[in-house]
py3Dmol code that shows the C-alpha trace and the ligand (Angstrom):
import py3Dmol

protein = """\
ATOM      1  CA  UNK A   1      78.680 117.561  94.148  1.00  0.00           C
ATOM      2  CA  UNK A   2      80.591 114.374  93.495  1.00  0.00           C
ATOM      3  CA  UNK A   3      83.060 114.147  90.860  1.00  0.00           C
ATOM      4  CA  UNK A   4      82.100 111.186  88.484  1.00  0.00           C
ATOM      5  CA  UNK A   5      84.439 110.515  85.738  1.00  0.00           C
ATOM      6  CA  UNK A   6      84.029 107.614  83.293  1.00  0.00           C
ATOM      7  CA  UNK A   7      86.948 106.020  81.988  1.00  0.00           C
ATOM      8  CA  UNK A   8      85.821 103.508  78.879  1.00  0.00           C
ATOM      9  CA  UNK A   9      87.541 100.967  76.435  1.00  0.00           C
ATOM     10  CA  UNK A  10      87.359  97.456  75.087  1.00  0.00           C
ATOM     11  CA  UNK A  11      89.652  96.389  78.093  1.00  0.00           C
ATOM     12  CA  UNK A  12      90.459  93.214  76.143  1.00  0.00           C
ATOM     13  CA  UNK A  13      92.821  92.366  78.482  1.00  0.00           C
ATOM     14  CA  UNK A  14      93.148  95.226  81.039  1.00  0.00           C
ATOM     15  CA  UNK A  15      97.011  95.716  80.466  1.00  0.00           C
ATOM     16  CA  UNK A  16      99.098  98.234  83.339  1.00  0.00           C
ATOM     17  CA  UNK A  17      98.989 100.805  80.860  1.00  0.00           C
ATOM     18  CA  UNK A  18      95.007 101.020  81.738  1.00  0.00           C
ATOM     19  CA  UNK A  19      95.885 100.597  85.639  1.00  0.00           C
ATOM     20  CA  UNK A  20      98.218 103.485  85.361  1.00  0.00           C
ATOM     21  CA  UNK A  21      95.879 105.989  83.774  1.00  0.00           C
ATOM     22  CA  UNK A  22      93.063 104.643  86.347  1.00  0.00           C
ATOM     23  CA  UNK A  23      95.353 105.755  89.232  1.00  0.00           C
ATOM     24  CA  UNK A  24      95.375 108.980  87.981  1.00  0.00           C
ATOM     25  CA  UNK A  25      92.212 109.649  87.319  1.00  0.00           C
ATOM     26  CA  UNK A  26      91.198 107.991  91.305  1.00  0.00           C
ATOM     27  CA  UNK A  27      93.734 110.841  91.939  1.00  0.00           C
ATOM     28  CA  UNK A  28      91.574 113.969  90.275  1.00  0.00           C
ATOM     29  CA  UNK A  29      87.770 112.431  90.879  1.00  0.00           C
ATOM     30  CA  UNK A  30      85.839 111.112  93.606  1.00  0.00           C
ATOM     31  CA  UNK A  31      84.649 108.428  91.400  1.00  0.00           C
ATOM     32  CA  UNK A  32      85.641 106.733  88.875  1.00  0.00           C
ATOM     33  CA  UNK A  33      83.760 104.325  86.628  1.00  0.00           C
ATOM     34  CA  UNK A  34      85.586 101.730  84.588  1.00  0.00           C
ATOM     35  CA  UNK A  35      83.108 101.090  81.483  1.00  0.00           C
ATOM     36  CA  UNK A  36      83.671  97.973  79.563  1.00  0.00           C
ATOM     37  CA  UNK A  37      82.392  98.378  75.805  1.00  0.00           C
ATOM     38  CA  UNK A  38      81.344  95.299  74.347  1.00  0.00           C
ATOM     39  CA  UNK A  39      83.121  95.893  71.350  1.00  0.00           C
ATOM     40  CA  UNK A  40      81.506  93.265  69.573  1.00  0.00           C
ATOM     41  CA  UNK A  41      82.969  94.506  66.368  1.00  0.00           C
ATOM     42  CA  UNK A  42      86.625  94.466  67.381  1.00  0.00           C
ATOM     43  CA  UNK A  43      85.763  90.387  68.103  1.00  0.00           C
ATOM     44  CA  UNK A  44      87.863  90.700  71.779  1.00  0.00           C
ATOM     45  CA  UNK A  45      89.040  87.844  73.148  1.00  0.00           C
ATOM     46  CA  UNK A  46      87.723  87.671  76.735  1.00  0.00           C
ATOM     47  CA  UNK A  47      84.157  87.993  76.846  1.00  0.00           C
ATOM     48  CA  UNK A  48      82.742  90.766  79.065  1.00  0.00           C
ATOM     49  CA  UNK A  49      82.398  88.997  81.963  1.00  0.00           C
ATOM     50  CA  UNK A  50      85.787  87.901  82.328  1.00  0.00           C
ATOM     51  CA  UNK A  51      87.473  91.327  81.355  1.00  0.00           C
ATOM     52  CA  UNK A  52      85.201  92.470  84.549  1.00  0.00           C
ATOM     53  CA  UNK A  53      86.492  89.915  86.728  1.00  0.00           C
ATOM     54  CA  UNK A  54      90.164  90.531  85.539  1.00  0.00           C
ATOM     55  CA  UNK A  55      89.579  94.062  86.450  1.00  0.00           C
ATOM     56  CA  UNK A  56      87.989  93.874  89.666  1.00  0.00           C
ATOM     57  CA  UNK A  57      90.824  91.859  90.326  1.00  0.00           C
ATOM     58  CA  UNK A  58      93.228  93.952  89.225  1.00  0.00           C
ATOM     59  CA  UNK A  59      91.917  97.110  90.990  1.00  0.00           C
ATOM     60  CA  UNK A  60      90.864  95.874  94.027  1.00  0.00           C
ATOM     61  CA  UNK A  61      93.002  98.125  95.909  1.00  0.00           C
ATOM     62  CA  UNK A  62      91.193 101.274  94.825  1.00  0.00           C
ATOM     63  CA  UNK A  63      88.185 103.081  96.587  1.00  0.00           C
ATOM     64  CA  UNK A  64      85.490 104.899  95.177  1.00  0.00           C
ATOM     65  CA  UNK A  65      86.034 102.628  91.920  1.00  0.00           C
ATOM     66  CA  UNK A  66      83.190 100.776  89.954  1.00  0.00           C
ATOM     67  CA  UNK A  67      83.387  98.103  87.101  1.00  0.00           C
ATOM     68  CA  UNK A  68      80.366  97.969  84.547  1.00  0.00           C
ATOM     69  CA  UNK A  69      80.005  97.127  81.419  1.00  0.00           C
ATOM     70  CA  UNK A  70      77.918  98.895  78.445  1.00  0.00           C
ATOM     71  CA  UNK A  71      76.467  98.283  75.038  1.00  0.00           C
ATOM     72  CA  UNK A  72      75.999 101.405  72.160  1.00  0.00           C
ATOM     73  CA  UNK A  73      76.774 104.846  72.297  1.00  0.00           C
ATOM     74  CA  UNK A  74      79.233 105.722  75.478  1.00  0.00           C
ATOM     75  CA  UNK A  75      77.691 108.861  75.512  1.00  0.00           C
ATOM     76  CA  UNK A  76      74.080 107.717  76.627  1.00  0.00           C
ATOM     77  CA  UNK A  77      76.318 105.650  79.251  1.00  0.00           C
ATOM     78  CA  UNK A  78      77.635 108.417  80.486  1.00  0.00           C
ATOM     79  CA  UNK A  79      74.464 110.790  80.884  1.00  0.00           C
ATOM     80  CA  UNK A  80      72.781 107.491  82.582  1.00  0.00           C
ATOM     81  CA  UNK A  81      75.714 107.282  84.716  1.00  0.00           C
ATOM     82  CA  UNK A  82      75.607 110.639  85.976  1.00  0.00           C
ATOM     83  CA  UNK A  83      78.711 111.360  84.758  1.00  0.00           C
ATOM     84  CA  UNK A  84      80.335 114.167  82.847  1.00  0.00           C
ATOM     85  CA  UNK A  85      83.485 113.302  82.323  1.00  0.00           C
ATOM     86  CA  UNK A  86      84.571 111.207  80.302  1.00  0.00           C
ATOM     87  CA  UNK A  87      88.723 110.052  81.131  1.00  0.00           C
ATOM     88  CA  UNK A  88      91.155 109.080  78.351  1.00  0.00           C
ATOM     89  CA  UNK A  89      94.579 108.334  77.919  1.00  0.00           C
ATOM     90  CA  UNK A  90      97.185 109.625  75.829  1.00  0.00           C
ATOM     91  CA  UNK A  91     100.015 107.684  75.165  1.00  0.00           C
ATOM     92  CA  UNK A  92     101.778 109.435  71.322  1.00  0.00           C
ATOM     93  CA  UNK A  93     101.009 112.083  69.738  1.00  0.00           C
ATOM     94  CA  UNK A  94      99.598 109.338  67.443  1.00  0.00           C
ATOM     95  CA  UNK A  95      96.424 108.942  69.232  1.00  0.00           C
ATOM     96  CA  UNK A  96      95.179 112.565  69.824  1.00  0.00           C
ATOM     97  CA  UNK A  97      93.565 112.688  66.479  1.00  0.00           C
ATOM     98  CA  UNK A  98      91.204 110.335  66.994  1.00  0.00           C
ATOM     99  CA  UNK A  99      90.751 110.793  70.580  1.00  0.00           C
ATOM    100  CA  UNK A 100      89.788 114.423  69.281  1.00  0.00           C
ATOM    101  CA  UNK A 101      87.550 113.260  66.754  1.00  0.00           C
ATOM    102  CA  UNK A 102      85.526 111.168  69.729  1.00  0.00           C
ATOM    103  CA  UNK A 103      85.686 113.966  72.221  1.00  0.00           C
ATOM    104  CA  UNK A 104      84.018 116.183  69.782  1.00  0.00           C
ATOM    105  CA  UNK A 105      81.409 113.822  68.691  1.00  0.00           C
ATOM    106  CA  UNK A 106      80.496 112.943  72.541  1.00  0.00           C
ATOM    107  CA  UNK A 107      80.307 116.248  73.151  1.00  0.00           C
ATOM    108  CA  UNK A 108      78.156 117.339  70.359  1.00  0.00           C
ATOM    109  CA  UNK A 109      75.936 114.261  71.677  1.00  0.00           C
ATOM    110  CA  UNK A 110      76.068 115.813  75.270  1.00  0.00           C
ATOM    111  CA  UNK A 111      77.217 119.173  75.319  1.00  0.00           C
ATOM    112  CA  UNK A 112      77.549 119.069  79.103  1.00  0.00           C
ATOM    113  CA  UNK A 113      80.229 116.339  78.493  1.00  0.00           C
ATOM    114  CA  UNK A 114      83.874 116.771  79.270  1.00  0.00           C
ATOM    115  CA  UNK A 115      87.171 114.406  77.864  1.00  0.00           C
ATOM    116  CA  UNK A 116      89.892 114.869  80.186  1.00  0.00           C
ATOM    117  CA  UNK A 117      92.896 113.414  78.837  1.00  0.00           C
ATOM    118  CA  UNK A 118      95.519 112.012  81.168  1.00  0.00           C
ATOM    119  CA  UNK A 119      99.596 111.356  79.435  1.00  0.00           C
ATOM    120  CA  UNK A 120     100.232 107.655  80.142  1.00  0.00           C
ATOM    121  CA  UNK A 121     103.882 107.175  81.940  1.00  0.00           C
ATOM    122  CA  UNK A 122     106.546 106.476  79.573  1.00  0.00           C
ATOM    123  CA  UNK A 123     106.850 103.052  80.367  1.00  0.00           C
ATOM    124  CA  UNK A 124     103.578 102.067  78.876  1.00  0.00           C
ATOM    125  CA  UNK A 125     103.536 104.394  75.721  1.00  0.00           C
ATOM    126  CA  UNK A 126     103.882 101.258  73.526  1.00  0.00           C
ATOM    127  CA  UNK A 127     101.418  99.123  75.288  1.00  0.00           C
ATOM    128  CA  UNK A 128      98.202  97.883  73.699  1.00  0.00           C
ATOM    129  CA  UNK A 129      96.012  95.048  74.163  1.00  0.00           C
ATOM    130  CA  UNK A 130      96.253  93.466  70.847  1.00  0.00           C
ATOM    131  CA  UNK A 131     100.331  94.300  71.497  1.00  0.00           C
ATOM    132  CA  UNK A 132      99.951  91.591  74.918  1.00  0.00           C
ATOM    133  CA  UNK A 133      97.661  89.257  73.028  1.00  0.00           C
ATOM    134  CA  UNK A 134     100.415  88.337  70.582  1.00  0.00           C
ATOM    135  CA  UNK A 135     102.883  88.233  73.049  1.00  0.00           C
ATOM    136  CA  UNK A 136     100.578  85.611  75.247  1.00  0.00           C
ATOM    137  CA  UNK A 137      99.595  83.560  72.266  1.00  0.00           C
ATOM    138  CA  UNK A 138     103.456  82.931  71.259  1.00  0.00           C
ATOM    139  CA  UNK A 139     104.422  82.278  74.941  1.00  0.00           C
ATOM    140  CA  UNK A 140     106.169  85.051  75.595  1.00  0.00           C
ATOM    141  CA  UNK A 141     106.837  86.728  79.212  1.00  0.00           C
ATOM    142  CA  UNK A 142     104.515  89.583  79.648  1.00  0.00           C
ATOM    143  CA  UNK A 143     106.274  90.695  82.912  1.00  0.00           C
ATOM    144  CA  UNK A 144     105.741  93.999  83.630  1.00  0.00           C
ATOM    145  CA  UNK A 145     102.711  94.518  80.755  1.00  0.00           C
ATOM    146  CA  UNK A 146      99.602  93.172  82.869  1.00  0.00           C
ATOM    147  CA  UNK A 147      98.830  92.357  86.201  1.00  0.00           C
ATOM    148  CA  UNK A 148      99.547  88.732  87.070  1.00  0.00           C
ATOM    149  CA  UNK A 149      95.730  87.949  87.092  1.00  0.00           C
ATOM    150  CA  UNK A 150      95.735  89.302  82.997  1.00  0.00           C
ATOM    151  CA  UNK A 151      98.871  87.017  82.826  1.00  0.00           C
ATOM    152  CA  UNK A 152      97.469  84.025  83.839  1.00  0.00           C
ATOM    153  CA  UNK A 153      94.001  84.330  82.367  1.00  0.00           C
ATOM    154  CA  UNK A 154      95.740  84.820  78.809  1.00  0.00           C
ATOM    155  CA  UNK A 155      97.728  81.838  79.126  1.00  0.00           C
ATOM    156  CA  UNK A 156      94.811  79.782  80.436  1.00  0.00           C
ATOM    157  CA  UNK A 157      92.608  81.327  77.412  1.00  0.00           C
ATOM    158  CA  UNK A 158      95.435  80.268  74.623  1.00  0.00           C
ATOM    159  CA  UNK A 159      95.664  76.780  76.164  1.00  0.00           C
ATOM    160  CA  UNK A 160      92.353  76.207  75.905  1.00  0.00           C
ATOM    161  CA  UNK A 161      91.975  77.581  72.650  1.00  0.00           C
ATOM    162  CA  UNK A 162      95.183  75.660  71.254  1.00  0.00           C
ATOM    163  CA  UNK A 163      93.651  72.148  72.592  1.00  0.00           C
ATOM    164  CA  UNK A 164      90.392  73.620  70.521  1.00  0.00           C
ATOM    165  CA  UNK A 165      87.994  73.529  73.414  1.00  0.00           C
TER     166      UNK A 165
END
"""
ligand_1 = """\
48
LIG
N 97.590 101.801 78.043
C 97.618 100.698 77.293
N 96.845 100.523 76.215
C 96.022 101.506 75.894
C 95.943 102.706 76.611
C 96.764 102.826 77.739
N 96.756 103.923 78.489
N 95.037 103.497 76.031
C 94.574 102.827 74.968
N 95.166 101.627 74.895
C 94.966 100.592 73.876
C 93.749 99.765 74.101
O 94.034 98.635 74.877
C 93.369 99.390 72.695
O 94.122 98.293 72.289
P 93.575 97.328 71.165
O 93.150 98.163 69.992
O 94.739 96.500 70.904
O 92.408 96.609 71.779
C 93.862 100.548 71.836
O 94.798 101.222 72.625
C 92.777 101.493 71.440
O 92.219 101.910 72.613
P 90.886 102.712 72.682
O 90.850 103.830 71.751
O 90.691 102.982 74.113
O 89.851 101.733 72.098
P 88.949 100.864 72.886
O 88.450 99.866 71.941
O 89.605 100.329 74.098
O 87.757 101.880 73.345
C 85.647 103.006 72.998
C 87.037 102.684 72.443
C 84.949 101.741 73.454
C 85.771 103.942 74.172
C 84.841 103.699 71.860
O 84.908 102.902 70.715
C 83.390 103.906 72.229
O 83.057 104.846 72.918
N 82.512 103.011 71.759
C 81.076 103.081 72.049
C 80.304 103.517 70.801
C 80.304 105.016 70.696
O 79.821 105.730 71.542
N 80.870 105.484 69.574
C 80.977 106.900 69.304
C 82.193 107.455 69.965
S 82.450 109.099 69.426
"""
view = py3Dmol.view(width=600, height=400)
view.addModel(protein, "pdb")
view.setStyle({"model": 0}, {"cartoon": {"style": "trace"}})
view.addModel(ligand_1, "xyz")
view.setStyle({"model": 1}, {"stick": {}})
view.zoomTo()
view.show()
């Protein structure tokens, strides 16, 4: 039977903190599925379509990878997926409670359902998206944050949002 493992977020950018725990998991499963949430409530900057092009981009170089995107509960993703896992990263202490709190709850949606939680690398425990969106909108380098392909669709999206087009 072949290992599926979803690995969702907002992705709004992708950042090389994501990359990293998506190496990891194409490590451990013979699949994995990044699933873009729309997130409509967290108001994301790139709409889905280009967070999906930013990370096929990004991950080209993996096999056995897919990129699609989803809309209410992850959990009814994830059974129509054929999935059950469901991948996560750690980076602090600071996030386990409420990665807890949604491994429970998807799992009490889908008891069949599995979190596997992978530690980020050092390097990218402070990263966040919102963390490289400020960064990018005060024109700062991001080297070593995102993948050049984030890098230049962020400055290209502040641009055109500073001319107000
Ligand atoms: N490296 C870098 N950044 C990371 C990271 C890592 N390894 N892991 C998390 N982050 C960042 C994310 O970029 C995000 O940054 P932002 O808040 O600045 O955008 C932040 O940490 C929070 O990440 P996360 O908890 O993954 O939130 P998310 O918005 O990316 O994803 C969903 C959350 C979409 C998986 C969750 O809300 C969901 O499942 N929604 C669907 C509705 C649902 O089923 N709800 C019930 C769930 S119990």
């Amino acid at each position: 039977m072949r290992r599926i493992a979803v690995y969702p977020g907002t992705f709004d950018p992708i950042t090389n903190g994501h990359i990293d725990i998506i190496e990891r998991g194409h490590q451990i499963f013979d699949e994995v599925i990044v699933a873009i949430a729309k997130s409509s409530d967290k108001n994301p900057l790139f709409s889905v379509d280009e967070r999906m092009k930013m990370i096929n981009a990004a991950t080209k170089k993996f096999k056995n990878l897919r990129v699609e995107s989803f809309e209410g509960l992850l959990i009814s993703y994830v059974r129509n997926a054929g999935a059950k896992v469901i991948i996560r990263g750690l980076r602090a202490v600071s996030d386990f409670e409420y990665e807890f709190q949604m491994a429970i709850t998807n799992r009490k949606l889908y008891e069949d359902v599995d979190t596997v939680f992978l530690m980020s690398t050092v390097k990218y425990s402070y990263l966040s998206s919102s963390i490289v969106k400020e960064v990018a909108q005060y024109g700062g380098k991001m080297d070593g944050m995102v993948p050049t392909v984030v890098s230049k669709c962020l400055k290209a999206k502040y641009r055109t949002l500073k001319k107000g087009l």
